[in-house]
C-alpha positions in Angstrom: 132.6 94.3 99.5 130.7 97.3 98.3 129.4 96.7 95.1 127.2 94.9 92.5 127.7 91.5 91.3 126.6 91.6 87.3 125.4 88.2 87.1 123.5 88.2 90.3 122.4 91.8 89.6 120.9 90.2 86.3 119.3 87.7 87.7 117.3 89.8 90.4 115.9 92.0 87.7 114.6 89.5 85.8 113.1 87.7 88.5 111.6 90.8 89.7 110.3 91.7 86.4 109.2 88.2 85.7 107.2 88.2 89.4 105.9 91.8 88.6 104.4 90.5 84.6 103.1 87.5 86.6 101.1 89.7 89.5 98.0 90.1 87.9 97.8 87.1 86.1 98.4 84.6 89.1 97.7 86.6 91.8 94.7 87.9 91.1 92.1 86.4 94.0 90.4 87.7 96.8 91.9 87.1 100.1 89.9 84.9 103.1 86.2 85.9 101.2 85.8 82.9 98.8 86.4 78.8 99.4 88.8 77.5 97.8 92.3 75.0 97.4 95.1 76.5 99.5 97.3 74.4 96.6 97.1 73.6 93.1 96.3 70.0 93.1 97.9 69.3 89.2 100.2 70.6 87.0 97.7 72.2 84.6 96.4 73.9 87.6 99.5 76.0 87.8 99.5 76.6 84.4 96.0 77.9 84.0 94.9 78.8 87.4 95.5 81.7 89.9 98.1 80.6 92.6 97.5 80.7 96.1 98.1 83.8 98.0 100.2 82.5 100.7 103.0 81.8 97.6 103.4 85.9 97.4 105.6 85.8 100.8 107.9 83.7 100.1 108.3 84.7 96.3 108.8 88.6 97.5 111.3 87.3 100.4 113.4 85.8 97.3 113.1 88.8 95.7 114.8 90.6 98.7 117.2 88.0 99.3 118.5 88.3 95.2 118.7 92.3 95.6 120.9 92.0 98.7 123.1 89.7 97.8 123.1 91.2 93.8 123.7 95.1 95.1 125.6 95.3 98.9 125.8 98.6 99.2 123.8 101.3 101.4 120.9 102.1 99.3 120.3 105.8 100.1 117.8 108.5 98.7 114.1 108.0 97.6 112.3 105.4 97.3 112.0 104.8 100.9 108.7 105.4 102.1 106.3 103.5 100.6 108.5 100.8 102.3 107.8 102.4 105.5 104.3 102.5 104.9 103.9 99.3 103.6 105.4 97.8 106.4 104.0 99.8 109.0 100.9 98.5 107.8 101.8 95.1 108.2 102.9 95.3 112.0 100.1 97.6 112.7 97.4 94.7 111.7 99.3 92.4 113.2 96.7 94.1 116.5 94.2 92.3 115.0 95.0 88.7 115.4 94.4 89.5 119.1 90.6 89.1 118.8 90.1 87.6 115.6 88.0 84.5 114.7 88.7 84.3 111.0 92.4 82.9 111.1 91.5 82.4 107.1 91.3 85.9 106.5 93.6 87.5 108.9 96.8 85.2 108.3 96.5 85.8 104.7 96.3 89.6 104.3 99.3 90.1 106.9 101.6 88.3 105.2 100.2 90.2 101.8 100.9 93.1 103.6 104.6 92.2 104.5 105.0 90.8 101.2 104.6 94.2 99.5 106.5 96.0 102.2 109.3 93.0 101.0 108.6 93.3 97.3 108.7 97.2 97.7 112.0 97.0 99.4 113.5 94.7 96.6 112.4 97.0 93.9 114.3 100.4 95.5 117.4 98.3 95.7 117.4 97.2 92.5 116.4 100.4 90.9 118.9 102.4 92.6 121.8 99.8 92.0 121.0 98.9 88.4 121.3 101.2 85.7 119.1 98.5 84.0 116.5 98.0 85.7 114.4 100.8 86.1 113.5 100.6 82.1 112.6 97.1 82.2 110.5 97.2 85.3 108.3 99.9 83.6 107.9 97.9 80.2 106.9 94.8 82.1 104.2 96.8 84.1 102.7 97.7 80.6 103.2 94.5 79.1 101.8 93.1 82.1 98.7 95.7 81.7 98.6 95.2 77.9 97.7 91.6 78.3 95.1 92.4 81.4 93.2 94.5 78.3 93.7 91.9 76.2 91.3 89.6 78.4 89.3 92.3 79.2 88.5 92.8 75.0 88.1 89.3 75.2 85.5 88.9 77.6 83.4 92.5 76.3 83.2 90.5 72.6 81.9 86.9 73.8 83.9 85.3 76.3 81.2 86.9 79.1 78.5 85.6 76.9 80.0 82.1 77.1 80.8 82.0 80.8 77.1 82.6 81.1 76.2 79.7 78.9 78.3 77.3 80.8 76.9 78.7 84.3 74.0 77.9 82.9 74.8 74.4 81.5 76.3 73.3 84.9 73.3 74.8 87.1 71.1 72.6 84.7 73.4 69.8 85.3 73.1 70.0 89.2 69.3 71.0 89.5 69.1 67.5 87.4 71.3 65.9 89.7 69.6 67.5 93.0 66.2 66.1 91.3 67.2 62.7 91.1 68.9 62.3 94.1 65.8 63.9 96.1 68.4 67.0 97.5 67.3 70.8 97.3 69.1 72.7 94.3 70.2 76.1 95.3 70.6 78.3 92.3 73.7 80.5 92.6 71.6 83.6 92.0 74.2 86.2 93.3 76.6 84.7 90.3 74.4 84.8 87.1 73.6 88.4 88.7 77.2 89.3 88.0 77.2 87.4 84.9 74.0 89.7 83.5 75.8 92.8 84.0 78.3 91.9 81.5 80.9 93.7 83.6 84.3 92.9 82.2 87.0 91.9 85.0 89.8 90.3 83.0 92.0 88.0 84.8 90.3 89.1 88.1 88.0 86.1 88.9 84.6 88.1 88.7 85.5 90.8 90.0 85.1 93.8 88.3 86.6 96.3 90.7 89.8 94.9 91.3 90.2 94.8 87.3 89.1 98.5 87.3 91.6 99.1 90.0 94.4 98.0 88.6 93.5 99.4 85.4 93.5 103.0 86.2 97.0 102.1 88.3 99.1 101.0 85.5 97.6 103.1 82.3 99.8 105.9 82.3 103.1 104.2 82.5 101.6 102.2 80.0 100.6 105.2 77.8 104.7 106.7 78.7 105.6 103.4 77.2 103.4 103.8 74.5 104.5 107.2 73.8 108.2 106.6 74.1 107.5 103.1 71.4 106.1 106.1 69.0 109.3 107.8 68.8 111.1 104.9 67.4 109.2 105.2 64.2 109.5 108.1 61.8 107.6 110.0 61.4 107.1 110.1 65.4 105.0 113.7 65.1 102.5 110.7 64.1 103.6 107.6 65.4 103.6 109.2 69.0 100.1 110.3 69.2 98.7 107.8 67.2 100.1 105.3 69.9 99.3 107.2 72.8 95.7 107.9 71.4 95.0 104.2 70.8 96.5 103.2 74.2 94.4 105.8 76.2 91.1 104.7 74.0 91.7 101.1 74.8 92.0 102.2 78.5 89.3 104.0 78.9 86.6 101.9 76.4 87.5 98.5 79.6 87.0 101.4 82.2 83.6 102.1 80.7 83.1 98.2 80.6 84.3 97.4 83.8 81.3 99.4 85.0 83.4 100.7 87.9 82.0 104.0 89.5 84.8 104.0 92.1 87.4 104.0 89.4 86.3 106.3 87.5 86.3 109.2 90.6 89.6 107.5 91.4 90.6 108.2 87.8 89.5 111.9 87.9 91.3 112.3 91.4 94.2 110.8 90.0 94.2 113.4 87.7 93.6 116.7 89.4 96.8 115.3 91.6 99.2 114.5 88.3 97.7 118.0 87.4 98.7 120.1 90.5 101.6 118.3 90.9 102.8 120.2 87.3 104.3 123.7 88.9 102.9 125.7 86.2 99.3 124.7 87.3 99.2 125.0 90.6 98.3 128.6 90.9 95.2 127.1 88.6 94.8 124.7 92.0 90.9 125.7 92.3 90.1 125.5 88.5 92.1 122.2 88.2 90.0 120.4 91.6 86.3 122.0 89.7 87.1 120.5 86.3 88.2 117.1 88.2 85.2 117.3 90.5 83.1 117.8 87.3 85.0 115.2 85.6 84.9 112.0 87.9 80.9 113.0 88.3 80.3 113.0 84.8 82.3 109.6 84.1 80.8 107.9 87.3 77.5 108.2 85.5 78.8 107.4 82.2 80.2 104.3 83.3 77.7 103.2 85.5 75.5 102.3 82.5 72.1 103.4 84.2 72.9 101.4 87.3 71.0 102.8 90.6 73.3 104.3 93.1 71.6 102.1 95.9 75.2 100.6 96.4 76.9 103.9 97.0 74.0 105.1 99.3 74.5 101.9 101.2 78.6 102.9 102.5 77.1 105.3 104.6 75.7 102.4 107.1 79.4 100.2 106.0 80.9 103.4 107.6 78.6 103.7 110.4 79.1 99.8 111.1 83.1 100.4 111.1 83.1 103.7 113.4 80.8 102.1 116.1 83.2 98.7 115.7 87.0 101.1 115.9 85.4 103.2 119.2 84.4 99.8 120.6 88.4 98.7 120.4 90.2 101.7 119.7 93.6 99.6 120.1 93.1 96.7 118.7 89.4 96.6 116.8 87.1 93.9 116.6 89.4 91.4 114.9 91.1 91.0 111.3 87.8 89.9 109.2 85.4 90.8 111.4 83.6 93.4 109.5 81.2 90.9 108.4 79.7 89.3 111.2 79.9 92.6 113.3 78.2 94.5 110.6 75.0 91.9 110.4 75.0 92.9 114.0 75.6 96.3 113.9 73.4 97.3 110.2 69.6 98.1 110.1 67.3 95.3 109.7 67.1 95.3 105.9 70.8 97.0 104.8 72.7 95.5 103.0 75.6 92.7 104.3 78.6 93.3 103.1 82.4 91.6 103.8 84.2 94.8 103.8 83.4 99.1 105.0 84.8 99.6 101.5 87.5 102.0 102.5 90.6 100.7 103.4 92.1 102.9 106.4 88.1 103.2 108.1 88.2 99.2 107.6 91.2 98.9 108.8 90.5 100.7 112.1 88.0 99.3 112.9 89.6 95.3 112.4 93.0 96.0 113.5 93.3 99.6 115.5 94.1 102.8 115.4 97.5 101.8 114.9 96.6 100.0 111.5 94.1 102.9 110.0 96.7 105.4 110.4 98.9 102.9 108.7 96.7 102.3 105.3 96.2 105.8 105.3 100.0 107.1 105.1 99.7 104.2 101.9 97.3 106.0 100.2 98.8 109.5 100.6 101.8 108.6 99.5 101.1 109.7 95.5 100.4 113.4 97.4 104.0 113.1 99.0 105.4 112.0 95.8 103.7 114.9 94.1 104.5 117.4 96.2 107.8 117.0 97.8 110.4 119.7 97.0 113.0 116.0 97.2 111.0 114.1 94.8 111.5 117.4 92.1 114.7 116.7 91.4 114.3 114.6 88.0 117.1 116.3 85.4 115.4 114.3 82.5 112.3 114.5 80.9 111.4 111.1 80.9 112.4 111.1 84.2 109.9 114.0 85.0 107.2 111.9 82.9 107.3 108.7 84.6 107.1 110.5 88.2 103.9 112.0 87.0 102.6 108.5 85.5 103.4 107.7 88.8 101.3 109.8 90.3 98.1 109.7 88.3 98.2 106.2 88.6 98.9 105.9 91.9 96.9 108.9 93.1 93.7 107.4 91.2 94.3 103.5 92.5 95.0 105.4 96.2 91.5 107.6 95.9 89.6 104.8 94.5 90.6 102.2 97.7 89.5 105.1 99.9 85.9 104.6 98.4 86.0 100.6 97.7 
């Protein structure tokens, strides 16, 4: 049989776009660098809290399993590599279980890794078999987003302000119950520092990164969404920019209050990509790089709110840690979360300690092999394959022309910004 099943074919996509508006809102930790339950231990917990990551595989696998037995046909055409990538990645880190110590951290981020390369293999089938599908998946991505800026507004007009008081009200309780008990209280100082910045991070538990990250990933297809929403109300000369004007404000005032320089370059890269990837500007390639060079610069010190750039200064010696760790074991590195105890080693007396070399195919390298940077970095070239690939100019429509370039500005800035983060 070699065809779709409409009820089936149904129920994948909105599974898929069900898992895809629930990403960021229960999947939304940090792998193997914080303590934590490896299960929800009460119902409320999986109503309020973030799941554990280990759920992603097997939720991605039933993703795959609904799109085959939904669409049974050969699925030919694009779409194809970031699969590759994806899952290149996750047997090329595989190399690093052969020395590692941190089971914690290693276990975890393969099976993240094969659970995007899964998920990513679910989606091309269903788009490609499902008329349907390819609509809903990008409205869920903004809805998904919308609500992401919703908790980010949240947190910039006094929900930060009241995490801080309750930090404060529990250290008070525990210094008092320290006291009495005749124990040592240790303030969690490196905590209320992140509080004080007033950095907002949305459902991304404290950090502000990841919320930038994902920010500058998602906003354009948000803002095509936004802009398509405009037409449907007359008249749409003003409907359309009004919405796409608000949408892109909203974006950019939680960039600024994320506080994330990364993001911002990442956002100007992003750009200058979605930019040359236009045919009518690419003879304007030199022009268009400056006035994206000149861009991310200026927005990196806007939204770094006065912040020193003693963080940024401190990568060089994260580098130097990782290069000295992947021509130690060029094959198979020093072991899937090893970066940190090697780098204590490895880092001057008084640099600064640090869980990751804060760019992903250097980090990667130097954990899991050669094998395994060269992996993460065909994933973050893939937006300048997309961009520039005579196949991937095919689009007849416009708003199929206007979500490949959404595509690539987001993807092109989230792809810069993990090669500096």
């Amino acid at each position: 049989m070699n065809e779709s099943r409409p009820k089936l074919a149904a129920t994948a996509r909105w599974y898929v776009a069900g898992l895809l508006l629930l990403a960021p809102l229960r999947f939304s930790g940090i792998i193997g660098f914080a303590e934590g339950a490896n299960f929800p231990i009460g119902g409320w917990q999986w109503v309020f809290e973030a799941w554990p990551p280990f759920l992603c595989a097997p939720l991605a696998a039933l993703a795959h399993v609904l799109a085959l037995c939904a669409h049974r046909q050969t699925v030919k055409g694009r779409g194809i590599w970031p699969v590759a990538a994806w899952s290149a990645l996750a047997g090329a880190s595989l190399f690093g279980l052969l020395r590692t110590t941190e089971w914690e951290y290693a276990l975890p981020f393969v099976c993240h890794a094969a659970s995007a390369a899964v998920l990513a293999a679910a989606v091309r089938r269903i788009v490609a078999c499902d008329p349907w599908a390819r609509r809903l998946l990008v409205r869920t991505l903004a809805a998904s987003l919308l609500w992401c800026c919703v908790r980010g507004v949240e947190q910039r007009f006094g929900g930060l302000a009241r995490t801080e008081e309750e930090f404060l009200r529990g250290q008070a309780q525990e210094r008092e119950r320290a006291e009495k008990q005749g124990g040592v209280f240790n303030p969690n100082s490196g905590l209320h520092d992140k509080l004080k910045q007033r950095r907002v991070y949305g459902p991304f538990p404290m950090s502000a990164n990841l919320y930038a990250a994902h920010l500058i990933l998602l906003a354009p297809l948000l803002l095509v969404v936004l802009w398509r929403a405009g037409g449907r109300f007359e008249p749409a000369r003003i409907s359309r920019p009004l919405l796409l004007g608000l949408g892109a404000l909203l974006c950019l005032a939680l960039l600024y209050w994320s506080g994330s320089r990364s993001a911002a370059l990442g956002l100007a890269a992003g750009l200058a990509l979605g930019g040359l990837s236009l045919p009518a500007l690419r003879r304007w390639r030199i022009p268009v790089a400056a006035m994206a060079l000149l861009l991310g610069i200026g927005l990196m010190f806007a939204v770094g709110g006065g912040r020193n750039l003693l963080s940024a200064s401190a990568r060089l010696q994260y580098y130097r840690s990782a290069w000295i760790m992947f021509r130690t074991q060029p094959v198979t590195g020093a072991g899937l979360g090893e970066f940190y105890t090697d780098h204590l080693r490895l880092r001057p007396l008084h640099a600064e300690p640090t869980h990751m070399p804060h760019n992903m195919p250097l980090g990667l390298a130097a954990q899991a092999g050669i094998l395994a940077g060269l992996a993460a970095l065909a994933c973050l070239v893939l937006p300048a394959w997309l961009a520039f690939s005579p196949r991937q100019q095919v689009a007849e429509e416009k708003d199929d022309r206007l979500e490949r370039l959404a595509v690539v500005v987001g993807l092109g800035a989230w792809s810069a910004m993990r090669s500096s983060t």
